[in-house]
Structures are given as C-alpha cells and as structure tokens.
N, C-alpha and C positions, 0 to 999 in steps of 0.2 A: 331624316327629314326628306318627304317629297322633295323634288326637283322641278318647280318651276318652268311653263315652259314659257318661249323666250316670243315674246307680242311682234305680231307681223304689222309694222308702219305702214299701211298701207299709202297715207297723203299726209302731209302737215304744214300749215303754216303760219302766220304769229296769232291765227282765231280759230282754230279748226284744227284737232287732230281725228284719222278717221283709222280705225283698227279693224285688225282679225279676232273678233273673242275668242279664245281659247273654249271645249266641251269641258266641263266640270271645274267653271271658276267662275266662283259668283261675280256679279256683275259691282255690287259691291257690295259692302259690308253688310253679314248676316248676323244671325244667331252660331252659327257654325265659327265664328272667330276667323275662318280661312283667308289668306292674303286672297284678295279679288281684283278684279280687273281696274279699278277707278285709283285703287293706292298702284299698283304695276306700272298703270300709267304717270301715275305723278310720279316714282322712283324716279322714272325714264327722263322723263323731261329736268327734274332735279339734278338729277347726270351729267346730260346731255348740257344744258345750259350753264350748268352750277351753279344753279341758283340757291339759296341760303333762307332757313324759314319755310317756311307749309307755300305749298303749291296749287293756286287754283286749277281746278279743272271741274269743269260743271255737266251734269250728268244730267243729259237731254232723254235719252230711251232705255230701256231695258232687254235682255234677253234670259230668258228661264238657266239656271246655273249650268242644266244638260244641254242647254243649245249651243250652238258656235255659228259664229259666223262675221258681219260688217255691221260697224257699230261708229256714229260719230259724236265724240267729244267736243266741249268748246273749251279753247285755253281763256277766256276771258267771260267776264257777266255781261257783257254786251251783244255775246256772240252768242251766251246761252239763252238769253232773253229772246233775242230776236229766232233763233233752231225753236225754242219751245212751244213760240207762236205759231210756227209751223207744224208743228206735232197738234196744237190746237184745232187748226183749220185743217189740217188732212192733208197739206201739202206735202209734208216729207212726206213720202212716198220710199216704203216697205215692199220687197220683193222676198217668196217663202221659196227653199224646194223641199219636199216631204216624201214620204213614203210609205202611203196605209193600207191597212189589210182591205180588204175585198177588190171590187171590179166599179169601180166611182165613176159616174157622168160623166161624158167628154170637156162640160163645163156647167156653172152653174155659180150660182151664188148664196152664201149663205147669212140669216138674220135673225140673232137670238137678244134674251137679255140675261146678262149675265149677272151670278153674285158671285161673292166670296167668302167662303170660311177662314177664317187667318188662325183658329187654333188648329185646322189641318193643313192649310195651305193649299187646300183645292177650291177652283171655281165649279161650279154646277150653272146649265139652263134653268133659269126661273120665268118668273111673270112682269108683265111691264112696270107694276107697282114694286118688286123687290130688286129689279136687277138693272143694268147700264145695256144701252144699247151696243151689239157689236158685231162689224158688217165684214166682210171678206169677199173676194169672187176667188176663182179657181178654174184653172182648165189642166185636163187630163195629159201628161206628156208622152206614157207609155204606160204599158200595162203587159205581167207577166207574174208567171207563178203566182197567182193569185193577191198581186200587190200592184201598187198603183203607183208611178212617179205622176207627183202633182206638182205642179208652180200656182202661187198663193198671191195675190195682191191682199194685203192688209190694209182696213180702212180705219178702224181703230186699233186701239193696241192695249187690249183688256188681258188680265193678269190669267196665264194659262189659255188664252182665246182659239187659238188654233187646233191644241190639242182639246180643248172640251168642246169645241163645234163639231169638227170629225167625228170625236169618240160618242157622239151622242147619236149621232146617225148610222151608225152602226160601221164606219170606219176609220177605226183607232190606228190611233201610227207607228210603224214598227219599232221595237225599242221602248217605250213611254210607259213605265215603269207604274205611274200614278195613275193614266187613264184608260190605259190596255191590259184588260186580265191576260192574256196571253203572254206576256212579256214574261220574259226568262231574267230578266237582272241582267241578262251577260250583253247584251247589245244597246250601245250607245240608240238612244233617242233619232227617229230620222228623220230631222228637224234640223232646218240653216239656214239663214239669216243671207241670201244669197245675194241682190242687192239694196241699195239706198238712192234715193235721189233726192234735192231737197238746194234749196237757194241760199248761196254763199252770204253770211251774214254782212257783211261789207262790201264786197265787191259789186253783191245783185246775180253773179252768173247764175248758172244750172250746172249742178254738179251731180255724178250720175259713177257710181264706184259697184262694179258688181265681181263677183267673184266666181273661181270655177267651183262644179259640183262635187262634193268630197268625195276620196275613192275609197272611200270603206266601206262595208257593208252598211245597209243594203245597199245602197247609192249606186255601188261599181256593179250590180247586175243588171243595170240598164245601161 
C-alpha cells in the first residue's frame, strides 16, 4: 500500500484549519476510492483532539488532484458559511505560480466562458449562452528555455480554469497531462496553489498565508 504523505499544518485554530495539499491526492472523495485530503484532515484532528464520532470539516475550495499547494478548511458550519461567502463575492483571494510553454505577455488578463464535460472531466472555451464566466489576470516573472514562470490571480474558480485558459491560447502548462499534448506523463503538472488571502470568519482579521515556489522541476530552473 502507498505510503501517505504526512499534511503540512500550516495555521489552525478552533474555525480554521489552513493546509499544504499534497500533488496527486484528491481534494476529496472521487470516483478513484483514494484516501483524499478532506478524510486526512479529519484523521488529524480526530487524533489530535480525540475526539469520538465523524468529524466536521467543511470544504470551502478545491484544487485539481495534480495540483499542490494552500488550501483552507473550516472546523465548523459557521466558519464554512461565512469562507463560502467569500469564495462568492471574490474576496478570498487565490494566488497561482505556473509554468507554460511559449514566451507569454509580460501581463495581461484573461476572459472566457467555460463548460464542462463531467463524462470526460475536461473543461473547454465555449459561448456566453453555454459556459460560466471565468476571469484571471497574470504577469510574467521570468522567462527561459522557451517557458514562462507566471503568477496568476484567480478571480473565479471554474473547474480546470487555469489550465484551459492558457492551453487555449496556445500556452499550455508544463506537465498538464489533459490539456498539453506535449506532455510526457513523467512530469508533475506546474501548477501551485502558492497563496490564500481571505477574512477570518470570527475574528474579522485579514489573513494572508503564502508559500515558497516548489523546487522541482520546472519550478527550480527559474
């Protein structure tokens, strides 16, 4: 049996816990049966507290199973209602780092409408009458060997969004297995979930958790 790896706490406290996803662990429970990051979490805190009986924890955002990166949970339905609102109104506030084929604008923004097939599980660009609207900006951080390190502001959070906006405009992300015919299978997606910002459901503060750039391929050639 796989060996589990072990969830990096990033913050927690009795409304909020805020995590490193793991790359290749669903966010939660699929079709694939695989232990996912939403039971890992509950494990933990069942653990941790000893607590007895199913364990809330309410699942505010999602990341694609290849992605990794910062992700925040709520320990309560009061914490989840109020994070979800915010995922509403565009206030949590999503930060990307990426890495796509070509030579990409120094910055720019992008606005499509998206659908989705769910018997293949890909989103495609359509027309305003079939698809959700889905908006991003971006600016260029480096550029080498014919690849791009980009940072992403996310404005919505539509299912595969980042990689079918790139990959439509003719730069697809390295690794991206679905929307990159180039891809070789052998390289992780490079796609992270770098940071989060978004208003403590109780408290009112602004809370703002971001992470360093991973050092794997591609990442570490910039």
């Amino acid at each position: 049996m796989e060996k589990l790896p072990k969830i990096n706490i990033i913050y927690e406290d009795n409304h909020i816990i805020v995590v490193e996803k793991p790359i290749n662990i669903p966010t939660c429970e699929d079709d694939s049966h695989d232990k996912d990051l939403l039971n890992m979490i509950k494990d933990y805190i069942k653990e941790k507290y000893n607590k007895p009986g199913n364990v809330y924890l309410g699942l505010i955002h999602r990341l694609d199973r290849p992605v990794g990166g910062v992700m925040v949970f709520a320990k309560t339905s009061k914490a989840a209602s109020r994070l979800s609102e915010q995922v509403s109104l565009h206030t949590l506030k999503k930060t990307y780092i990426l890495v796509c084929e070509g030579n990409i604008n120094d910055r720019g923004e992008m606005i499509d409408y998206l659908s989705k097939d769910n018997k293949t599980n890909t989103s495609f660009v359509t027309d305003k009458n079939n698809g959700k609207i889905a908006k991003l900006k971006y600016n260029k951080l480096d550029y080498k060997d014919n690849m791009s390190l980009v940072r992403v502001e996310l404005e919505t959070g539509r299912s595969h969004q980042i990689r079918v906006q790139f990959s439509s405009r003719g730069y697809p992300l390295v690794g991206d297995a679905r929307y990159n015919p180039n891809s070789d299978n052998k390289t992780n997606i490079a796609l992270y979930a770098k940071k989060i910002e978004f208003i403590h459901p109780t408290n009112k503060k602004l809370l703002s958790f971001e992470l360093d750039i991973p050092k794997r391929y591609p990442f570490n050639l910039f």
